[in-house]
C-alpha positions in Angstrom: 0.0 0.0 0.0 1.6 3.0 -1.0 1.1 6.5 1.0 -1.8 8.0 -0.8 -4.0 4.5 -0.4 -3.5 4.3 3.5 -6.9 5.0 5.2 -7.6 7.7 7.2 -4.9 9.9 5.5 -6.0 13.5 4.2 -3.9 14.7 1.3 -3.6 18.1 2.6 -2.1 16.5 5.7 0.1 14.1 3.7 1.4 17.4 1.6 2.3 19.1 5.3 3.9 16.2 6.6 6.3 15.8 3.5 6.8 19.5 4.0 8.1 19.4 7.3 10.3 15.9 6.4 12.1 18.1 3.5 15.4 18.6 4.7 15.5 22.4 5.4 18.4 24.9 3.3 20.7 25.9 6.2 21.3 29.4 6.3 24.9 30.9 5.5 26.7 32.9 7.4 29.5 35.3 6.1 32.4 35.5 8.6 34.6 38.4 8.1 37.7 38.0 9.4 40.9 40.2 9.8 42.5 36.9 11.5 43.0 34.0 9.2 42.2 30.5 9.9 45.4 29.2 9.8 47.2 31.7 11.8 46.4 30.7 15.5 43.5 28.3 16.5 41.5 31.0 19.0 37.9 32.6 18.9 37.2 32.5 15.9 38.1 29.1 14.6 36.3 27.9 17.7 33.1 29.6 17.4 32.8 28.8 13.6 33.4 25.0 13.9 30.7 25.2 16.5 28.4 27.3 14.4 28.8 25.4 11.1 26.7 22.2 12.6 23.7 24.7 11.9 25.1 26.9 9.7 27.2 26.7 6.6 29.9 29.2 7.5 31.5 31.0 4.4 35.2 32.5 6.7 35.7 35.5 4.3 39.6 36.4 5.0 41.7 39.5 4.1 42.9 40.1 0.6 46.2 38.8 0.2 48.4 40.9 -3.4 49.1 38.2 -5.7 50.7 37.3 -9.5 47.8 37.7 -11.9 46.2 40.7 -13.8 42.6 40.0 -12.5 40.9 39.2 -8.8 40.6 35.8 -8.0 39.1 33.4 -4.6 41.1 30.7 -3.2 38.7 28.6 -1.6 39.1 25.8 0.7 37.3 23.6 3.0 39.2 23.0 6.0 36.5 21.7 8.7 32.7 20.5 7.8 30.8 23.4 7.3 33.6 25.4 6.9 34.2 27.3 3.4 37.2 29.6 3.7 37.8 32.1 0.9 40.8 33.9 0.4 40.7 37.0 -1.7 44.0 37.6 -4.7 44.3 41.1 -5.6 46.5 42.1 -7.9 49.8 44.2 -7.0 49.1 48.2 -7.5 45.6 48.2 -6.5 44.7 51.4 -5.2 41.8 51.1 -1.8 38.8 51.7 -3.7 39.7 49.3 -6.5 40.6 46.5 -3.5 37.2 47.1 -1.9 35.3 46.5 -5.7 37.1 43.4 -5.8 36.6 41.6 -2.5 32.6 43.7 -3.1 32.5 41.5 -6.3 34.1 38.0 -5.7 32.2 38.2 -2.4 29.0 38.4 -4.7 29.6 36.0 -7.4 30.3 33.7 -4.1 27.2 34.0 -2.8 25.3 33.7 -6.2 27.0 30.5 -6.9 25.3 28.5 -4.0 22.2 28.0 -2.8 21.3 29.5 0.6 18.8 29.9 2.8 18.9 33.1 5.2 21.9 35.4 5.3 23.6 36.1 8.1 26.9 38.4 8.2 29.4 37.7 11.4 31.7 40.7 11.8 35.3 40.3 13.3 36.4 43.8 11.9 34.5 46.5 11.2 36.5 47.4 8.2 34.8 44.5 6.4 31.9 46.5 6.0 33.1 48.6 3.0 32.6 45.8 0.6 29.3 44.0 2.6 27.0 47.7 3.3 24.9 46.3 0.2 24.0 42.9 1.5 20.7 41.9 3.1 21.4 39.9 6.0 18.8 38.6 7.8 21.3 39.0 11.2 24.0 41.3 11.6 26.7 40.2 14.4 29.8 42.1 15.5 31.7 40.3 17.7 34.3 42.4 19.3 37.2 40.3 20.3 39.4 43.1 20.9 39.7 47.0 21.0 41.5 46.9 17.0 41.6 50.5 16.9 44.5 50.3 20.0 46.7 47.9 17.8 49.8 48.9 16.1 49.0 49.1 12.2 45.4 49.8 13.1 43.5 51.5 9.9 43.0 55.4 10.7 39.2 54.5 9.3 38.9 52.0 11.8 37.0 53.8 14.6 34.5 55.2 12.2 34.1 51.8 10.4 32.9 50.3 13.8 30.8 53.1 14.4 28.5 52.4 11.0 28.8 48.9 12.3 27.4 49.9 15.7 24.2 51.1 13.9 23.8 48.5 11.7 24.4 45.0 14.1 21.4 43.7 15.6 23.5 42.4 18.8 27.0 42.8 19.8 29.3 39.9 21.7 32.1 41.1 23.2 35.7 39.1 24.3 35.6 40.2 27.5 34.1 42.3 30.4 36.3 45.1 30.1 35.4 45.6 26.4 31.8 45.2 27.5 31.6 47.9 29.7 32.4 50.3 26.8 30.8 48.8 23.9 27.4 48.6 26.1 27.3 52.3 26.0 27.3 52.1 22.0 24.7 49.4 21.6 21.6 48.7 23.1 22.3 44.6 22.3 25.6 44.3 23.4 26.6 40.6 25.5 30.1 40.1 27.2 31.1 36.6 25.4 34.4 36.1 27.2 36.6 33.7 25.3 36.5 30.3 26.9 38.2 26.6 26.6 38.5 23.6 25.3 38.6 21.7 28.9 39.3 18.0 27.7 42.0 19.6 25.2 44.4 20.8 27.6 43.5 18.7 30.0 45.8 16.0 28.1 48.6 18.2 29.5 47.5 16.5 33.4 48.7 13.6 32.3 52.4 11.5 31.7 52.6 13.3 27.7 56.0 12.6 25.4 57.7 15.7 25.9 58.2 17.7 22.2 61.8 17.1 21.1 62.7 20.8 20.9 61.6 21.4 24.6 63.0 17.5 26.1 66.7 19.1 26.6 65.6 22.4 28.1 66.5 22.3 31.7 64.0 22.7 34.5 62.0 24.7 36.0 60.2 25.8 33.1 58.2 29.2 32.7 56.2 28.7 29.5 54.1 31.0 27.1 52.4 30.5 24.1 50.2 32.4 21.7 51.0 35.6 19.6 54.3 37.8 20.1 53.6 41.1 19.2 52.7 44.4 21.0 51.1 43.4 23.2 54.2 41.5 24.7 56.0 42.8 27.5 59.7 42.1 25.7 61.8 44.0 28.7 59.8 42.2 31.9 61.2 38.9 29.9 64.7 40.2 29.7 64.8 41.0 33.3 63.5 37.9 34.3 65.6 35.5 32.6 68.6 38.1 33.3 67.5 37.8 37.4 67.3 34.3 37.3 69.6 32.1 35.1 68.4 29.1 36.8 64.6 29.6 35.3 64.1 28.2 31.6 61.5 30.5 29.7 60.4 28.8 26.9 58.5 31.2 24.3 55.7 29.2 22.0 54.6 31.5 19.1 54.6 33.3 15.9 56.6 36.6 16.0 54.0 39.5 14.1 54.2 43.1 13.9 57.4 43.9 15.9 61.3 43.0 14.9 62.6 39.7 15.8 65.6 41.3 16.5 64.4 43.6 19.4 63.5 40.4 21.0 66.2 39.5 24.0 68.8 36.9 23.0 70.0 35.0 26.4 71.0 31.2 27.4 67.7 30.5 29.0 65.0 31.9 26.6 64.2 29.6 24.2 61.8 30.7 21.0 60.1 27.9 19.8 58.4 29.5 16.8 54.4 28.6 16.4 52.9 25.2 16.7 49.3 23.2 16.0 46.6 23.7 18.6 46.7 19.7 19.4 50.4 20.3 20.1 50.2 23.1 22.7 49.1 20.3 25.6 52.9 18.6 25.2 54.4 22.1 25.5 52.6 23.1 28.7 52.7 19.5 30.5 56.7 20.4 30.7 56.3 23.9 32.3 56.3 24.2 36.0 54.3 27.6 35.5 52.8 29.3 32.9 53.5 33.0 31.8 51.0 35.9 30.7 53.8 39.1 30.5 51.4 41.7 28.2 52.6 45.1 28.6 50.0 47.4 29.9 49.3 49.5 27.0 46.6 50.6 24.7 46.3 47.1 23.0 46.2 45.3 26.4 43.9 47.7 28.0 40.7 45.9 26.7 42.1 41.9 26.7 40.7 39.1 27.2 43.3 36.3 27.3 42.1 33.3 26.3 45.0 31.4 27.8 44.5 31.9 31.1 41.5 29.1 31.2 44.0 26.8 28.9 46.8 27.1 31.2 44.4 26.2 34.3 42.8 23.1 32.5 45.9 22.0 31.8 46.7 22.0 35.4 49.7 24.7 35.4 49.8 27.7 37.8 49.7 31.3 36.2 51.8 34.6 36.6 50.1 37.5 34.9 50.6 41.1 34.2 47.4 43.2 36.1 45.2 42.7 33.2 41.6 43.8 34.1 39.7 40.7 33.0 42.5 38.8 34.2 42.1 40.4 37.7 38.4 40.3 38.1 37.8 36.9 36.4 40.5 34.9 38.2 42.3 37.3 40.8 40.6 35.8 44.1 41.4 32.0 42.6 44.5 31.7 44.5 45.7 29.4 41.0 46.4 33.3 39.1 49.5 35.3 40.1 49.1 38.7 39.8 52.3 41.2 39.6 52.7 44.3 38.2 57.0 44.7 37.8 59.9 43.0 37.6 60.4 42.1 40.7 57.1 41.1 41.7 56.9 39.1 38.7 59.6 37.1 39.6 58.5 37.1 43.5 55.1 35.7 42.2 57.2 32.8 39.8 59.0 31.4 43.1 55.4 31.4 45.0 53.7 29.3 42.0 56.3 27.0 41.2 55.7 24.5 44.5 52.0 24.4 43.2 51.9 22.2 40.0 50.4 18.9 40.7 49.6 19.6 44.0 45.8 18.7 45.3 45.0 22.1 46.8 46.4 23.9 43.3 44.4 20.8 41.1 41.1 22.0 43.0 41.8 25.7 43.0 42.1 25.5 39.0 39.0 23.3 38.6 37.0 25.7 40.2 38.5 28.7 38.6 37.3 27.2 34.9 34.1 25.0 36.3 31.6 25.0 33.9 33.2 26.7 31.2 33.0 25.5 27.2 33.5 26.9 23.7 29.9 24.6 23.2 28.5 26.5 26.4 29.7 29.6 24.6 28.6 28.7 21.8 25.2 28.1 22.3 24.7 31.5 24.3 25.7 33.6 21.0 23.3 30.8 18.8 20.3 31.9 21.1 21.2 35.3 20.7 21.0 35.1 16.8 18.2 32.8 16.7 15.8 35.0 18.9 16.4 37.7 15.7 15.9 35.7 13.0 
């Protein structure tokens, strides 16, 4: 008996039903992003392989100046969901002429697929010069950081994110410092701190095969990783490793913006260069505690470190800077270190480095990062988007 014989069936029902069984076009959402996603795994390569089991995320990168007399998109697909394009512009390109390209191969993109609602995902407002024609059904800035503040920021920036401001139907924020400014420029503004991957660093708890270019480095270990740039106090390093030879400081990262030569050269700081996210957990199960030195400057006024949660889930005491978010998110947890010079920096090192693997430092971390997630996160900024579709 086939569907339309089966008694007791009306066809108008039947036609609903087969309606709601149709699989459903997903909608897409346009990620701009001044980061790309295969610079540093952070916010935003967490948040899209989240978002792309609902949506099909299209991560819409810088233009990078290329051989060739016309535009062109290198696309890729580098997680499910995930469609990053990569803009090629060709060499001599004055501004306006860059914007009509990315404005156009953006376009032809889009018209190529088939889509159901658009939404556009802002990580830098300057994205908006080739996206203020499109129709999104949602409009999301999500402020990781204060851009304007860091070096080799766009003059145009600050009034780019204010035509952003009054066009984004809600606002995340990476952190609560950053909220507490931004909430004063939008009436749908959430602080969406960054947050962790617990069962990733986790790893680094346990008995891990230590990375051959950290095995022979002697102990104890002070370790860092993520970006070296500005934002990096370069001199409170110096003075540490010139105060005490004894203490290894091993430094895991890309060098961006600044000289590599203004770094400090001595015996017991070690550059590492950048590494995978899935190898970061090796590199911190060695160190006996881990570093956050950020100067205190414009760029570091507004941070948000989302290292301070990784560190902790992978069970290693912390030393920062006075960060604000730092401070007020993880100052009382008696597993953070707070200094704010040299000397106090290296006072806080000699207090942390009994703790590692001890019970009363295992419990004070746990409950410094309890119940945080990226899918926790995640979810939050879905709900937020989904109430406005």
């Amino acid at each position: 008996m086939n569907l339309a014989e089966q008694p007791g069936q009306s066809p108008i029902l039947n036609a609903q039903k087969l309606v709601e069984l149709a699989p459903q076009t997903r909608p897409t959402l346009v990620c701009l992003s001044h980061l790309r996603w295969g610079f540093v795994f952070q916010r935003p390569q967490h948040v899209m392989s989240r978002l792309a089991q609902n949506y099909d995320v299209i991560f819409f990168e810088e233009p990078v100046v290329s051989a060739g007399e016309s535009p062109w998109l290198e696309t890729s697909t580098p997680a499910a969901g995930i469609q990053v394009a990569v803009p090629h512009v060709p060499e001599g390109l004055d501004h306006e002429a860059v914007v009509s390209a990315q404005r156009a191969l953006l376009d032809q993109l889009l018209a190529g697929r088939e889509q159901g609602d658009l939404l556009l995902w802002y990580f830098t407002p300057m994205s908006l010069a080739f996206t203020d024609h499109l129709d999104a059904q949602v409009t999301i800035y999500d402020c990781m950081d204060e851009l304007s503040a860091f070096m080799g920021a766009p003059a145009q920036l600050i009034d780019m994110e204010r035509l952003l401001m009054g066009r984004a139907d809600v606002v995340f924020t990476g952190g609560v410092s950053l909220w507490e400014v931004k909430q004063r420029q939008h009436g749908n503004a959430y602080p969406v701190p960054s947050s962790v991957d617990i069962a990733h660093f986790a790893v680094a708890r346990e008995d891990v095969s230590e990375p051959a270019d950290q095995a022979s480095i002697a102990r104890p270990r002070l370790g860092f990783f993520g970006v070296i740039d500005e934002r990096f106090d370069i001199d409170l390093i110096d003075q540490v490793a010139q105060q005490r030879a004894d203490w290894q400081i091993v430094l895991v990262g890309p060098v961006v913006k600044i000289d590599p030569q203004t770094l400090p050269r001595r015996p017991n700081i070690h550059y590492l260069g950048a590494k995978q996210y899935a190898e970061l957990p090796a590199y911190l199960s060695g160190w006996d505690v881990a570093l956050m030195p950020f100067a205190l400057n414009a760029s570091t006024r507004f941070i948000s470190p989302t290292k301070t949660p990784e560190y902790l889930a992978g069970g290693c005491p912390v030393v920062s800077t006075p960060i604000h978010d730092v401070i007020s998110g993880y100052g009382e947890s008696g597993a953070v270190f707070i200094a704010d010079t040299a000397e106090a920096f290296i006072d806080a090192i000699e207090r942390a480095l009994p703790l590692k693997g001890t019970d009363e430092f295992v419990q004070r971390a746990d409950a410094a990062i309890a119940g945080m997630s990226w899918d926790n996160t995640c979810r939050f900024m879905k709900e937020q988007i989904e109430c406005l579709r």
